[in-house]
C-alpha positions in Angstrom: 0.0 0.0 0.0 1.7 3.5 -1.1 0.7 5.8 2.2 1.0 9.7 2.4 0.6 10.7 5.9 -0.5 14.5 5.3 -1.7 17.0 7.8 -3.1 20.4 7.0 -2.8 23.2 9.4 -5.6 26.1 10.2 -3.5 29.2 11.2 -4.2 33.0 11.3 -1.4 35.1 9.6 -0.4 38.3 10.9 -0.9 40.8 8.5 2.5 42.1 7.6 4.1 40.2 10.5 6.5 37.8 8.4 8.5 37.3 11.0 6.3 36.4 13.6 4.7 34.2 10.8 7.5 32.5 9.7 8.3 31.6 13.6 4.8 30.0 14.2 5.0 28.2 11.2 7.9 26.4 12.0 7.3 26.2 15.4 4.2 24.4 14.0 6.3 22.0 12.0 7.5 21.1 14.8 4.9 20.4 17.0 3.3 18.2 14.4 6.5 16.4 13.3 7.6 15.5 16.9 4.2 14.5 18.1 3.6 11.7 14.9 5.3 10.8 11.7 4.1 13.1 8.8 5.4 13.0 5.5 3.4 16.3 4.3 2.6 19.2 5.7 0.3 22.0 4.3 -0.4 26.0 5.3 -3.4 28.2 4.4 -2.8 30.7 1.4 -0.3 33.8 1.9 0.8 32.6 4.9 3.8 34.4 5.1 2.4 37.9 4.5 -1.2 37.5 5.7 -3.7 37.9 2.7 -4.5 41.6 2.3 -1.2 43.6 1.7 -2.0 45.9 -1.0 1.2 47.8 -2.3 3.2 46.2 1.0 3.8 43.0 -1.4 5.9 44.8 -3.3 8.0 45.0 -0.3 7.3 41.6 1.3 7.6 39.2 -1.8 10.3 37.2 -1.7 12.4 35.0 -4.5 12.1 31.2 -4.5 14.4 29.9 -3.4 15.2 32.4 -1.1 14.9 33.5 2.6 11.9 32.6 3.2 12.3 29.1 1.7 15.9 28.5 3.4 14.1 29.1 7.1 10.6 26.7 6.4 13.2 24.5 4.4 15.6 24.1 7.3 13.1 23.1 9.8 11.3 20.7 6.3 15.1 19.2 6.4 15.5 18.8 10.5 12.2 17.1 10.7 12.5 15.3 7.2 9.2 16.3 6.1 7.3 17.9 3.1 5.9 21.5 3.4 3.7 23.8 1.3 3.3 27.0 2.2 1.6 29.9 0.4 3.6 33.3 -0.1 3.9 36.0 -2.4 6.6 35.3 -4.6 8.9 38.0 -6.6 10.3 37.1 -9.9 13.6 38.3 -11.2 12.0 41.4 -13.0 10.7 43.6 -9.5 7.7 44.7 -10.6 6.6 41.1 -11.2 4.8 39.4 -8.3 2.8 36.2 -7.8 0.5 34.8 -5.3 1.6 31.2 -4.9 2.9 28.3 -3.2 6.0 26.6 -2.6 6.6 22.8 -1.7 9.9 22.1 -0.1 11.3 19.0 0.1 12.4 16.8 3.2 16.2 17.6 2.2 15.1 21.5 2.5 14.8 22.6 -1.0 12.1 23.5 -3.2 10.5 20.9 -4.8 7.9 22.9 -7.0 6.2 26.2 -7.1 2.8 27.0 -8.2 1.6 30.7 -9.4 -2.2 30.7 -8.6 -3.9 31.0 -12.0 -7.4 32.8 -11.5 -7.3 35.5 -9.1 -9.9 37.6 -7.4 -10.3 41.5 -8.0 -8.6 42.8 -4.7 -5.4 39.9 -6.3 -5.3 41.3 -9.7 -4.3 44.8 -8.5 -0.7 43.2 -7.4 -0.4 39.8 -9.0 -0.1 38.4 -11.9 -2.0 35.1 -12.7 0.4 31.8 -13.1 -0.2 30.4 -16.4 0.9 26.8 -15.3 -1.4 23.5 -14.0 1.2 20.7 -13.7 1.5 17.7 -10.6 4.3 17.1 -8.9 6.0 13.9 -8.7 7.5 13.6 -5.1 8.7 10.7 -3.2 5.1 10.0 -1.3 3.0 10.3 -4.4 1.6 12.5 -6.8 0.2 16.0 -5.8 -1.6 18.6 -7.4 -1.8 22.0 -5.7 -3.9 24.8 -6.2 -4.6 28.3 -4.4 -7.8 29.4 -2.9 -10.1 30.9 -6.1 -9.1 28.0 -8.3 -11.2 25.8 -6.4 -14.4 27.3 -8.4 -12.8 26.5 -11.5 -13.3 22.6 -12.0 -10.8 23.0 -14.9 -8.0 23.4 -12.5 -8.6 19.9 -10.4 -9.5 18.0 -13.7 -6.6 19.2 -15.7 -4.4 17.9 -12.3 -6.1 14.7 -12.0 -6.2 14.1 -16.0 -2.2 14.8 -15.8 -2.1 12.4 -12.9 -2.5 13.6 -9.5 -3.8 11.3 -6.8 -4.1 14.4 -4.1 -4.8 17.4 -4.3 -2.9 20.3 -2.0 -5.0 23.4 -1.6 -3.6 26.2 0.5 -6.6 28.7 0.7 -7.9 32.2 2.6 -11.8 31.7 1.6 -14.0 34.1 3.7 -16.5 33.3 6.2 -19.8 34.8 4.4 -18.5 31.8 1.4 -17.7 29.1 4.1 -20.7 26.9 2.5 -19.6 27.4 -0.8 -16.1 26.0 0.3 -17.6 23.0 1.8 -19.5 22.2 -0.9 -16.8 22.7 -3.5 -14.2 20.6 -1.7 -16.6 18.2 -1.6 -17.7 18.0 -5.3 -14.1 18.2 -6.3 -12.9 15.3 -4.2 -16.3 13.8 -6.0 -15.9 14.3 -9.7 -12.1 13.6 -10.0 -11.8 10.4 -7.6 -9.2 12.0 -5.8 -7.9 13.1 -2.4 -7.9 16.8 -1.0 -6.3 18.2 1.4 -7.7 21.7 2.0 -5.7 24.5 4.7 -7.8 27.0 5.1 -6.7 29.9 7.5 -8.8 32.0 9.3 -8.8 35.7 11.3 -9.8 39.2 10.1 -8.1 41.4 8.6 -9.3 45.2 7.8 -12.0 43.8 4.9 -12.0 40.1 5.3 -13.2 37.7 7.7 -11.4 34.3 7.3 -13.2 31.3 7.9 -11.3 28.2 8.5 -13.1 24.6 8.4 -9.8 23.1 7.0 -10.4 19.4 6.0 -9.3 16.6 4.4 -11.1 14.5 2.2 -11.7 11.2 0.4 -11.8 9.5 -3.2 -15.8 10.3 -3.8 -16.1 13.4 -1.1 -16.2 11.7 2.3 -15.0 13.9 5.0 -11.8 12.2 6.5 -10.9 14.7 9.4 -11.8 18.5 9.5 -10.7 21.3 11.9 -13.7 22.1 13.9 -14.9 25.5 15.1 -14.1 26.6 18.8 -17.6 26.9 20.6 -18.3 29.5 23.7 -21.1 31.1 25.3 -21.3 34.8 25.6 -22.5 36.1 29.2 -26.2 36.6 27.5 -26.5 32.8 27.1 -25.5 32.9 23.1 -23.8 30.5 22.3 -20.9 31.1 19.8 -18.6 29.4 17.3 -15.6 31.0 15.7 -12.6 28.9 14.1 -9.5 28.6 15.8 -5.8 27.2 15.0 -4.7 23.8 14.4 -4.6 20.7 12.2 -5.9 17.6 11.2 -3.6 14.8 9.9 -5.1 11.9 8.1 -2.9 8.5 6.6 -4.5 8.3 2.9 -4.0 5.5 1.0 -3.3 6.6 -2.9 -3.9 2.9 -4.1 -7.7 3.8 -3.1 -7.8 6.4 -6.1 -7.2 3.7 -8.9 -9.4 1.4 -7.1 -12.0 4.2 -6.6 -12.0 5.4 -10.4 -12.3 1.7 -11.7 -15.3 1.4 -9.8 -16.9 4.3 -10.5 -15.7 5.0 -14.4 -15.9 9.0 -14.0 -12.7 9.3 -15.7 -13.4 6.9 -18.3 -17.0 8.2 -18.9 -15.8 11.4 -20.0 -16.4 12.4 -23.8 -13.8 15.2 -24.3 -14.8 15.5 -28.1 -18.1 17.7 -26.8 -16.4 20.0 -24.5 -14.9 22.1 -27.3 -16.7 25.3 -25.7 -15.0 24.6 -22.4 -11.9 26.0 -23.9 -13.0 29.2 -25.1 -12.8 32.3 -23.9 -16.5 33.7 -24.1 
């Protein structure tokens, strides 16, 4: 049986904060790695920067590989584990900047980067959209990852899956007013393509947004393997309230179960590409 033991973490990033970001994320590494073997580990979206930095990301992009990488992959290489995290990444030309994610490998260095393809309005007034959909081959199987929006694009997982990806990463920042929306998205995706997701979702408020959380992983056919549950408190009038909180979930999937799952089911095979011409046009 081929085994990846992934775990997804539910964190709040300080907006602007990289340091103190950087810190918990390792110190998070850490925790995890020590308490259980893990061969992945996965952080929300723009987890370096927080999510809403305007004109500051000009400032707190960063190359890959690069400072940012070196630290995460240091502590990736002392606790010889994968890790994705989500940052916004600088190319050579300055004025060039991408929201994406980085996988590092356990010998600390990066593995693969991903440029987040579809981008909300807020994202499009400082990054550039990636152009790129390709898996990763890695050591514990074949991942696919993808960045918060792309979720509502089914092109994005079925281009993965159809290239062969048996997981899918997705480090995210979806709001709290769209938390159903996520639910029912991971859910459909894990559905349609026969695959595994794992899905870090951070959570927090930042000046416009209110994050939401409900990180999960999830099965072949969309069951719901482990999710990170909401804290739940009562307010001195008797109201009782839930907010999400940090931490993670880690789950042992079993990639053999997608090719077992898809020959059961036939979704893959049932598809008729020769009618979709429309799906690749523009308007």
């Amino acid at each position: 049986m081929r085994e990846l033991k992934i775990a997804v973490v539910q964190m709040q990033p300080q907006l602007g904060k990289m340091q103190a970001n950087i810190s918990r994320m390792v110190e998070l590494i850490r925790k995890i790695a020590t308490t259980q073997p893990v061969d992945m580990i996965v952080f929300p979206e723009l987890s370096v920067t927080g999510y809403e930095g305007g004109q500051r990301f000009t400032q707190m992009a960063q190359r890959v590989p690069g400072a940012v990488t070196n630290i995460i992959g240091q502590a990736a290489h002392d606790f010889a584990v994968h890790v994705v995290i989500g940052m916004a990444i600088r190319r050579d030309v300055e004025a060039v900047l991408y929201n994406g994610a980085v996988l590092i490998a356990p010998d600390g260095e990066v593995e693969a980067e991903y440029r987040k393809v579809h981008l909300q309005a807020d994202e499009r007034l400082t990054f550039r959209p990636g152009r790129t959909i390709k898996p990763v081959e890695t050591a514990v199987g074949t991942i696919g990852i993808m960045l918060g929006w792309d979720l509502v694009f089914p092109e994005v997982a079925r281009n993965l899956v159809l290239q062969g990806a048996e997981a899918l990463i997705i480090p995210a920042a979806w709001e709290t007013k769209n938390i159903a929306i996520w639910r029912t998205l991971l859910m459909a995706r894990a559905y349609e393509n026969d695959v595994f997701i794992a899905a870090a979702n951070r959570f927090g408020e930042e000046p416009s947004y209110v994050f939401g959380g409900q990180s999960a992983i999830l099965a072949p056919g969309g069951e719901v393997l482990a999710a990170i549950a909401d804290d739940t408190h009562e307010t001195e009038a008797g109201e009782v309230i839930t907010t999400p909180g940090e931490g993670y979930a880690v789950v042992r999937l079993d990639l053999d179960a997608v090719r077992r799952r898809r020959e059961e089911t036939q979704i893959i095979l049932a598809r008729q590409p020769g009618t979709y011409r429309a799906i690749v046009s523009k308007y």
